[in-house]
C-alpha positions in Angstrom: 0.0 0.0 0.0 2.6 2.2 1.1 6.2 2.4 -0.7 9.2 3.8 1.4 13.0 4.8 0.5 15.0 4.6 3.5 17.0 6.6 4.5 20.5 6.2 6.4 20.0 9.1 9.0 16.8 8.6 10.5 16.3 9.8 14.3 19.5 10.6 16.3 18.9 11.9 20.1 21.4 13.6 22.6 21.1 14.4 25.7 17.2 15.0 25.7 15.7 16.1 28.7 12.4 17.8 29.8 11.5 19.6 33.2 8.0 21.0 34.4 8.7 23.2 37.5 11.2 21.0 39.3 10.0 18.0 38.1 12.2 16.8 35.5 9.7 14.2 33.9 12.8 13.0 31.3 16.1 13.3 32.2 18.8 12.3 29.5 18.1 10.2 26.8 20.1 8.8 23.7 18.6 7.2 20.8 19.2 5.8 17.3 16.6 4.9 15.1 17.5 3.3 11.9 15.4 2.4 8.4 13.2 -0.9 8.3 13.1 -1.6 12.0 10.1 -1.2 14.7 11.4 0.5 17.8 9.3 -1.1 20.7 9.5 2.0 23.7 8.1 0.5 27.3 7.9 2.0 30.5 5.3 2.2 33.5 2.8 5.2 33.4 4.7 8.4 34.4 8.0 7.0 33.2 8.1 9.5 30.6 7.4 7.9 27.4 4.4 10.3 26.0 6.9 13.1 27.1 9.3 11.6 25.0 7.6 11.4 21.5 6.0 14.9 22.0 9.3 16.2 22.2 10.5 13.7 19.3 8.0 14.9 17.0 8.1 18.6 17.7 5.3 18.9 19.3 7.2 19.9 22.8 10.7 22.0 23.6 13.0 20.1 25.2 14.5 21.7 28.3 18.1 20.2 26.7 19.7 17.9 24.1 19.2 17.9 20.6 16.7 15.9 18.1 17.5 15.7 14.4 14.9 13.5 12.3 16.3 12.9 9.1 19.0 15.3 9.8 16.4 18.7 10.7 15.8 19.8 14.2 11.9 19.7 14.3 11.9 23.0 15.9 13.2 24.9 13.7 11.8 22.9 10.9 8.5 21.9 11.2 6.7 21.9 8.2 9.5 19.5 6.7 9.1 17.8 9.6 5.4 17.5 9.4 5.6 16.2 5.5 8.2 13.2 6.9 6.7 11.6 9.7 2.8 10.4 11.3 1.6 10.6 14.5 -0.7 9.0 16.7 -0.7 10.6 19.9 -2.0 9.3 23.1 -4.9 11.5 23.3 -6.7 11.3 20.0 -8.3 15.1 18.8 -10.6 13.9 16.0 -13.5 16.2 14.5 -16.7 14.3 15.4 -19.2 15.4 13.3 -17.2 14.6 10.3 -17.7 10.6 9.1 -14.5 8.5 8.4 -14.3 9.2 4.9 -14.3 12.9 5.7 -11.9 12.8 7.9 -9.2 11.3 6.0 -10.2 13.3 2.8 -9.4 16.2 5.5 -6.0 14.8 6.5 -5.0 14.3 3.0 -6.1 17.8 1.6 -4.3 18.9 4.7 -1.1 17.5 3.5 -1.7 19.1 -0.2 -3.0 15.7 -1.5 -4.9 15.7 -4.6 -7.7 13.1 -4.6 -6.4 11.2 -7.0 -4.1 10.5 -4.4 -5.5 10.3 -0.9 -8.6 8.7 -2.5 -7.2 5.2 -3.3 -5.2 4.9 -0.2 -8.0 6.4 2.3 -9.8 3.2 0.6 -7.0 1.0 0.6 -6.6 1.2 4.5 -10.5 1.2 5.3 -10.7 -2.2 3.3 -7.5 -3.3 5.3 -8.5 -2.8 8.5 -12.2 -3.6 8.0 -13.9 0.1 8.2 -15.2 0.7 5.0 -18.6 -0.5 5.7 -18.3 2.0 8.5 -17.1 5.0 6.4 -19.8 6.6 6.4 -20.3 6.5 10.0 -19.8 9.8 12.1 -16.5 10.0 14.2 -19.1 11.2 17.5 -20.4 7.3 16.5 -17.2 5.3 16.4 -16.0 2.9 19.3 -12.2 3.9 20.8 -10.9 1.0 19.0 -12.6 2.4 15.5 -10.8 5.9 16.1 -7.5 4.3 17.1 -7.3 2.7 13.5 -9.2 5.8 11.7 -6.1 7.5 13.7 -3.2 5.5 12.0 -4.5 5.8 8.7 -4.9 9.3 8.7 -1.3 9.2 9.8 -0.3 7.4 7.0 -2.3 9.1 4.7 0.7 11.3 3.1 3.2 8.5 3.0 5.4 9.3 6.6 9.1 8.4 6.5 8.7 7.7 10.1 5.7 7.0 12.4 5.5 7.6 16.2 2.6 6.2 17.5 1.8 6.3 21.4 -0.3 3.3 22.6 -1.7 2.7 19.6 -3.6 -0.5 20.2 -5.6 1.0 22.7 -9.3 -0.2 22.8 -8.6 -2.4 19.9 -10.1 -5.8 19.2 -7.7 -8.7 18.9 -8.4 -9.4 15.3 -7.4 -5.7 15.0 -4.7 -5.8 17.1 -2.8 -8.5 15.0 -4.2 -6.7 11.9 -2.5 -3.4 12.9 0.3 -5.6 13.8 0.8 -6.6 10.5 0.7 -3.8 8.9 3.3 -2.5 10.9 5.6 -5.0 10.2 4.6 -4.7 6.2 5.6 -0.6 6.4 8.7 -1.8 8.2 9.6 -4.2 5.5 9.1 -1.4 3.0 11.2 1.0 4.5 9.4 2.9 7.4 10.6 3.5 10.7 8.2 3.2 13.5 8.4 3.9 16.7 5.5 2.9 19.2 5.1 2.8 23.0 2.9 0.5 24.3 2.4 -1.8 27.4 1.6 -4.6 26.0 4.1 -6.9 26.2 3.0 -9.4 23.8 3.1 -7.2 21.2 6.1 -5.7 21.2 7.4 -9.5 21.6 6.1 -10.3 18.1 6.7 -6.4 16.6 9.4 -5.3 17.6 13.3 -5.3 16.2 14.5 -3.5 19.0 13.1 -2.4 22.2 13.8 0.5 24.7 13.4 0.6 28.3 12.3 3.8 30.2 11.9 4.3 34.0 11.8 7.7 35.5 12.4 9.0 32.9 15.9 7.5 32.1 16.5 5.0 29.4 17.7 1.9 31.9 18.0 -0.7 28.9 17.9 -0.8 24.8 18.7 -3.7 22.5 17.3 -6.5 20.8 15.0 -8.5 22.6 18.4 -11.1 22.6 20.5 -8.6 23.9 18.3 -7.7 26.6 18.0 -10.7 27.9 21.1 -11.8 27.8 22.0 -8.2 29.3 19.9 -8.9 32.2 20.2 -12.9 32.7 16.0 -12.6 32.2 13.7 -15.4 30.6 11.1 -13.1 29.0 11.2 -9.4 28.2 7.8 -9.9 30.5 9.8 -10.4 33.5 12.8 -7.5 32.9 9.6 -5.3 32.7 8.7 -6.4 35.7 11.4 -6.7 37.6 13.7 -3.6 35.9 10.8 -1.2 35.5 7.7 -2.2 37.6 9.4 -0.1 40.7 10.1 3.0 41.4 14.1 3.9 40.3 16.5 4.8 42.9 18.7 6.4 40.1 19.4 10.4 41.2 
């Protein structure tokens, strides 16, 4: 559906931090994201993740370090930023008394898409992930789990070199939740970087190429779901959760 060219420079992070008051709700992260992989981003709530990809994506200053996505500082680049990656935030802001179709005709005209071109793939992805009986439907009349997929194809609407997506599979049903899957592993096979948070385990198990660990809002592990384990002498990525992030750190 969706044809990628990867790039080599994809997301490099220094040093990123964010404070509110004297709460400093991330303190120092690094991260590399590279072409054709799914970057799996765990944590317990408060740990900092949402903090994270708002900052990632522009959407939020940091209070320090740098973020370059495809070589631009979203900052000071935003609307090249805006044309080269999707979001799916954790809290969706939808327009409810549009219907389906007119919301992603909306997101596409948005992104200076002529309908010969957000037409097919508006379709395309409401035959996929089994809304197009429904795209008529009001958004005001959808179910959580209908808006979280509505969500991710108006985010890939324009084609995204990169997509963040922040608990995606929220409210979804499981037959949707291994189709949304999929189709995250078929963009990563393509060429698309995506980055997710999510807390469900199982998921990121079967998803993810590499997976990052975040607790108070420092990154206490990243690798491989091999690497981690063998970093950590764990069984199951299940239990390092538990056992490296289910507490409260002790880290200054």
């Amino acid at each position: 559906m969706i044809l990628i060219q990867p790039d080599d420079n994809v997301l490099s992070v220094r040093g990123l931090g964010r404070d509110f008051g004297s709460f400093c709700a991330v303190k120092s992260l690094d991260l590399e994201l590279y072409p054709r992989e799914v970057y799996g981003f765990l944590g317990h709530n408060g740990a900092g993740k949402s903090t994270t990809i708002r900052m990632l994506t522009g959407f939020l200053k940091p209070s320090r370090g740098t973020v370059r996505i495809l070589g631009l500082d979203p900052l000071l680049h935003p609307v090249e930023i805006r044309k080269k990656i999707g979001l799916v935030p954790d809290h969706l802001q939808m327009y409810d008394r549009l219907s389906c179709w007119e919301f992603l005709e909306f997101c596409g005209r948005m992104h200076g898409l002529s309908e010969q071109e957000w037409q097919p793939r508006a379709e395309d992805g409401l035959k996929l992930l089994e809304l197009w009986e429904k795209r008529d439907t009001f958004i005001l009349d959808c179910s959580q789990g209908m808006k979280q997929k509505l969500a991710l194809l108006s985010a890939l609407i324009h084609k995204p070199r990169i997509l963040f997506l922040d608990e995606p599979f929220n409210g979804m049903d499981a037959i949707s939740v291994i189709r949304v899957r999929q189709l995250l592993m078929d963009l990563r096979d393509q060429g698309m970087t995506v980055f997710f948070s999510s807390h469900i385990l199982e998921i990121v198990e079967k998803v993810c190429d590499r997976v990052g660990i975040i607790r108070d809002g420092f990154l206490m592990m990243e690798g491989t779901q091999a690497e981690i384990l063998e970093k950590s002498g764990a069984q199951s990525l299940e239990e390092v959760f538990l056992h490296g992030c289910g507490a409260k750190s002790n880290h200054p």
